[in-house]
N, C-alpha and C positions, 0 to 999 in steps of 0.2 A: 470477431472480438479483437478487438486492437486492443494491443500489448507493447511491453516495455523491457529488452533487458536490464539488468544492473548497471553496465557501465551508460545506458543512455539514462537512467534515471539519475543516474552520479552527476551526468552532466548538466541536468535540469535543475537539480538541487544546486548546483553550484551557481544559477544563473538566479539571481535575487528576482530578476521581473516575472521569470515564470516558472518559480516553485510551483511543485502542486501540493495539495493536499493531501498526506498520505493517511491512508486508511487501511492500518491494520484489524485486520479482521479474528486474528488468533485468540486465543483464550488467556487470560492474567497468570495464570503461569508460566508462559512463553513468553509471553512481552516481558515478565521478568527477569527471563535467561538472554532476552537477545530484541537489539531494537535498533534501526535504522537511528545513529546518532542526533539529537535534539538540534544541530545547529545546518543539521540539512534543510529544515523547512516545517512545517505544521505537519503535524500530529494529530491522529485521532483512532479512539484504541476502541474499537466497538465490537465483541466478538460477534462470530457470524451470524447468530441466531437470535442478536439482538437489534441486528438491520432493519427489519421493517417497523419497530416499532421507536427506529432513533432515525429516520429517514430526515425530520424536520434538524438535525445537528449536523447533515453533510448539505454544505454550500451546492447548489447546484450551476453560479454562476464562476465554482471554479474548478478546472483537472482535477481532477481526483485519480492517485494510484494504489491499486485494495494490492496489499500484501500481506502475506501466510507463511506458514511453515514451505514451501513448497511450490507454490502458486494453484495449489488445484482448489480450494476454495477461495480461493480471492476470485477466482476465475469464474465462479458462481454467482460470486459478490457480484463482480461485472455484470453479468448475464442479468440480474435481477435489476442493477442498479439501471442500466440501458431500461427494460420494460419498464420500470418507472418515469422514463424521459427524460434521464440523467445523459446529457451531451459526452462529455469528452471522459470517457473513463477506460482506464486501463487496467491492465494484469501485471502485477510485475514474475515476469518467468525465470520462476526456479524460487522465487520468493526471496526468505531472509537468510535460507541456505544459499541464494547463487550471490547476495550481495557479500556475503561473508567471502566468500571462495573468490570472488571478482572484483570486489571493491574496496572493502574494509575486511580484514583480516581478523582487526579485532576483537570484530562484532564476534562473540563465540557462536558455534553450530551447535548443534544438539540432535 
């Protein structure tokens, strides 16, 4: 499974030509306490168990990075999103708790 710390996905968002697409996978109560800031790059809030039936709303001709509470179900997200013959997708490790701790300060934890 190829993966992403925080500060390398801090520097992909910085880089305008190759944002990815990030794909949080957590539940709208979480996305409400805490979210990777809007002007890193696109957004997309699909919780986990709504993936296979929103599969035609993730771009497959671009990176995509599933981020969680944590990384351990983004890390699933990957897994499935791969078996569906989705190319470049990543985990972000440690989730939106290690971007807070790592990157943006912010970003509150929970």
């Amino acid at each position: 499974m190829q993966s992403l710390t925080a500060p390398e996905l801090a520097a992909l968002c910085a880089d305008a030509q190759a944002r990815p697409l990030l794909l949080d996978v957590r539940e709208p109560w979480e996305t409400a306490l805490a979210r990777i800031p809007a002007g890193s790059g696109d957004a997309l809030f699909v919780p986990m168990m709504q993936i296979p039936q929103r599969l035609a709303d993730i771009d497959r001709a671009r990176s995509v990075v599933c981020i969680c509470h944590h990384g351990a179900r983004s890390a699933q997200v990957v897994a499935f999103l791969v078996q569906q013959g989705y190319g470049a997708v990543y985990n972000l490790t440690g989730g939106i708790d290690a971007w807070s701790r790592e990157v943006d300060a912010s970003v509150p934890r929970y």
